[in-house]
Residue, then its C-alpha position, 0 to 999 in steps of 0.5 A: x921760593x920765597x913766594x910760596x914761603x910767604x904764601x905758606x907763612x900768610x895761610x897759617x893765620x886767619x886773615x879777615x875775609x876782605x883783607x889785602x893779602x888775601x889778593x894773589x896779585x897784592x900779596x905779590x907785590x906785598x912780597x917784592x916790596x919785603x924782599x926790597x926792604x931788607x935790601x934798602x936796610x944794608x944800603x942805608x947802613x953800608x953806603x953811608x958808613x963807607x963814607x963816614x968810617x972807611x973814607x972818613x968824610x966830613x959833615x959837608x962831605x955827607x950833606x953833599x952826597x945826601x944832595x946828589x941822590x935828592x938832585x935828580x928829583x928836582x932834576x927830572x920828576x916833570x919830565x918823568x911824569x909826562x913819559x910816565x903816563x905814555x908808557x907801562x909802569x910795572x915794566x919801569x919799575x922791574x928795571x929800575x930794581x935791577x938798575x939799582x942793583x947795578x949801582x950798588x954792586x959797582x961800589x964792592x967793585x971800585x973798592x976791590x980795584x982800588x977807585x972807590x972814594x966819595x966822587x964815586x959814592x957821589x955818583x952812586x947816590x945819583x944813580x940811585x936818585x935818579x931811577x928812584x925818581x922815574x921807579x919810584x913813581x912807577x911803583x906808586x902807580x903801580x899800586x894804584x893799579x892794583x888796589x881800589x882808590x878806597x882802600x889806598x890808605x890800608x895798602x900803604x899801611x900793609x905796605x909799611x908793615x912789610x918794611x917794618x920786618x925788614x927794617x926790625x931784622x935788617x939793620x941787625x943783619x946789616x951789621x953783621x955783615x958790614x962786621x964780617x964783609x966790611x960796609x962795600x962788600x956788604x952792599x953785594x947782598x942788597x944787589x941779590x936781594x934787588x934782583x930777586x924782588x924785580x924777578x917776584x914783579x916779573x910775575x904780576x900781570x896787570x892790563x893796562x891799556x894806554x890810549x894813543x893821544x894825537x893831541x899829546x905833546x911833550x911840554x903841554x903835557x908837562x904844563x897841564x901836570x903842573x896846572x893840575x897840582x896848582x890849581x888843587x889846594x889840597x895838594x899844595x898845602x900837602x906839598x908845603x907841609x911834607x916838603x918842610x919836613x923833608x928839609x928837616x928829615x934830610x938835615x938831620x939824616x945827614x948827621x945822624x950816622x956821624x953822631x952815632x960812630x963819632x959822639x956816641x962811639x959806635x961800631x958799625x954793627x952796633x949801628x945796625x942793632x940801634x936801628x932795629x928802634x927804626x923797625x920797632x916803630x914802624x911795627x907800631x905805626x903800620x899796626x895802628x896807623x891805619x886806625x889812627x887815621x880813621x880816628x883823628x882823620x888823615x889830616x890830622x893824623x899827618x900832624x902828629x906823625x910831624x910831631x913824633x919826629x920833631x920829639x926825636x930829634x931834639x931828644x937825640x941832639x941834647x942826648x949826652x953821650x953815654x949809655x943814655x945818649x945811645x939809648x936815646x938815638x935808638x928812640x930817635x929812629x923809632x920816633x922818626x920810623x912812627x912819624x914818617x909812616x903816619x906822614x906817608x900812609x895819608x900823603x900818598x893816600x890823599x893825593x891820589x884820592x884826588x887825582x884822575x888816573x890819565x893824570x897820575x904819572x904827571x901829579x905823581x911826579x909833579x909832587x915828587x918834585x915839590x917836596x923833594x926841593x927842600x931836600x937837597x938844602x936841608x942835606x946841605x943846611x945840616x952838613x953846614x951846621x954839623x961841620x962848624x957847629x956841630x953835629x948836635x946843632x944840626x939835629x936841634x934846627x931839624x926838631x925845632x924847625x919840625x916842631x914850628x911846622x907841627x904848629x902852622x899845620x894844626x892851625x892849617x884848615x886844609x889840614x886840620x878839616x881833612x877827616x876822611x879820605x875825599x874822592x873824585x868828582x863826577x866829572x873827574x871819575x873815570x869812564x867805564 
């Protein structure tokens, strides 16, 4: 049902004639990935507003349960990635989806019979980390798979505007249900939604057809993964520049939702409505940002989406705590929705502009691996300052470290020199 509604919804309006969505196979994924979002909007709201409201955990309780779901990136994204380019990715995904649901559900579950506390959300969270870790990469693949290399940056774009509806009208939602079900039970609508999503990927077909390698071997495949990344200069400089920003994001994210119910005093349902600004400005940026990259050039365009967040989160920690202060957390998520989108939309773009596809599993991962190594600190950093300092301190080292990080980057050639997508050389281009 919901396919034939968002193909109904899509034929009303006049697409351009090469537009994405005109692909039946994209427009699939397109749908799934909606459906998935709106999902993700209750779970980011009703996982750590359990922990926060009805289990009452500390700052350092919230940096360690934002660590457990970074922990299985560093733990097993190298590895994932050599298994990833042996095996079907779409088949990986679709479980991964249902996995998901499964670990989300269980949290309503142990509630209702009386086990749930943080060790169980702890490993809930890691659960999550670690099939995001394998599907996640998967899903990218995926992707690529799907859409030509060129067009790789206009996908991601479309890609986000099909989260921005969800994270517009999810939080809204998310809230009324955590106002009527309470945040656990909450938490059984994104188990639903998961399902359907991996029942819509169920449908693609794609022809993928991986050659049997007998040279292959685990750890030299790992090593040869590894070897790729380092000897591209490009894709340490992105490492550097985004992992930086996920010590940030992370340090911040752990925060954020305590700051809102214990500085701001806001209900839960009022938390959902604030984070429609997350919706807002990912709308702005999923519009324009493909735009914006062809006009400053993907590099630069990674700036400035640093530089967006930065904005926020100094704003939110100076904020006072009244109607301006929550008027100002609601910017702080439009802020960071406008950012991370501009980050990602050239990131995931430009790394696998670069990459062959026999080694996109190995590099995915790889990445995934290398930015998601300052994560878990960074939970851990922000959880430290919010719970001896203070929340607001927290929030300011994220902006003023962001910031700093604006200004390294800019003055970064590799960044800064990086004005259209590049592509593969001859004898990186696939055989036909």
């Amino acid at each position: 049902m919901s396919i034939s509604l968002s193909q109904n919804i899509l034929s009303r309006f006049s697409l351009p004639k090469h537009d994405l969505l005109r692909d039946l196979i994209y427009r699939r994924l397109w749908t799934s990935i909606l459906i998935s979002s709106f999902g993700a909007q209750i779970t980011m709201l009703a996982l750590p507003l359990t922990a926060a409201v009805l289990l009452k955990a500390s700052p350092t309780q919230m940096g360690i349960l934002i660590f457990m779901e970074t922990l299985p990136f560093v733990l097993l994204s190298l590895p994932s990635g050599v298994w990833l380019d042996r095996v079907k990715k779409l088949p990986v995904y679709i479980v991964g989806e249902s996995m998901i649901a499964v670990g989300v559900a269980s949290v309503p579950l142990a509630w209702w019979l009386g086990y749930l506390d943080m060790s169980w959300l702890y490993v809930v969270g890691f659960l999550i980390g670690a099939v995001n870790t394998t599907a996640g990469t998967a899903a990218q693949i995926v992707l690529t798979q799907i859409v030509p290399r060129k067009r790789l940056v206009e996908a991601y774009a479309k890609n986000a505007l099909a989260t921005s509806g969800a994270e517009v009208a999810g939080p809204a939602t998310a809230g009324a249900l955590i106002k009527l079900l309470g945040a656990p039970l909450a938490l059984l609508a994104d188990a639903v939604l998961l399902l359907s999503s991996a029942l819509i990927l169920r449908g693609i077909k794609i022809v993928e057809i991986r050659p049997v390698r007998e040279d292959a071997h685990f750890w030299t495949d790992l090593k040869a993964g590894v070897r790729f990344v380092a000897h591209k200069p490009l894709l340490i400089t992105l490492a550097l520049m985004v992992g930086t920003w996920q010590l940030c994001y992370n340090a911040a994210l752990v925060v954020q939702i305590l700051f809102a119910t214990r500085i701001l005093g806001l209900s839960e349902q009022a938390v959902g409505l604030s984070y429609m600004g997350m919706g807002v400005g990912t709308i702005i940026a999923s519009v324009y940002g493909n735009r914006i990259s062809r006009a400053l050039g993907p590099g630069p365009c990674m700036v400035l989406g640093v530089a967006v967040c930065s904005l926020g989160w100094c704003l939110l920690a100076i904020a006072p705590a009244n109607a301006w202060g929550i008027a100002a957390f609601a910017v702080m998520l439009a802020c960071f929705s406008v950012g991370g989108v501009l980050i990602f939309i050239n990131f995931l773009a430009l790394r696998q502009a670069v990459t062959p596809e026999p080694m996109l599993g190995r590099m995915t991962s790889t990445m995934r691996w290398l930015i998601l190594l300052p994560a878990g600190p960074g939970a851990l950093i922000g959880g430290w300052l919010g719970e001896h300092l203070g929340l607001r301190y927290a929030l300011g080292f994220a902006g003023i470290l962001a910031l700093l990080l604006t200004l390294l980057a800019w003055k970064n050639p590799i960044i800064r020199n990086i004005k259209i997508l590049p592509s593969l050389s001859k004898q990186e281009e696939p055989q036909t």
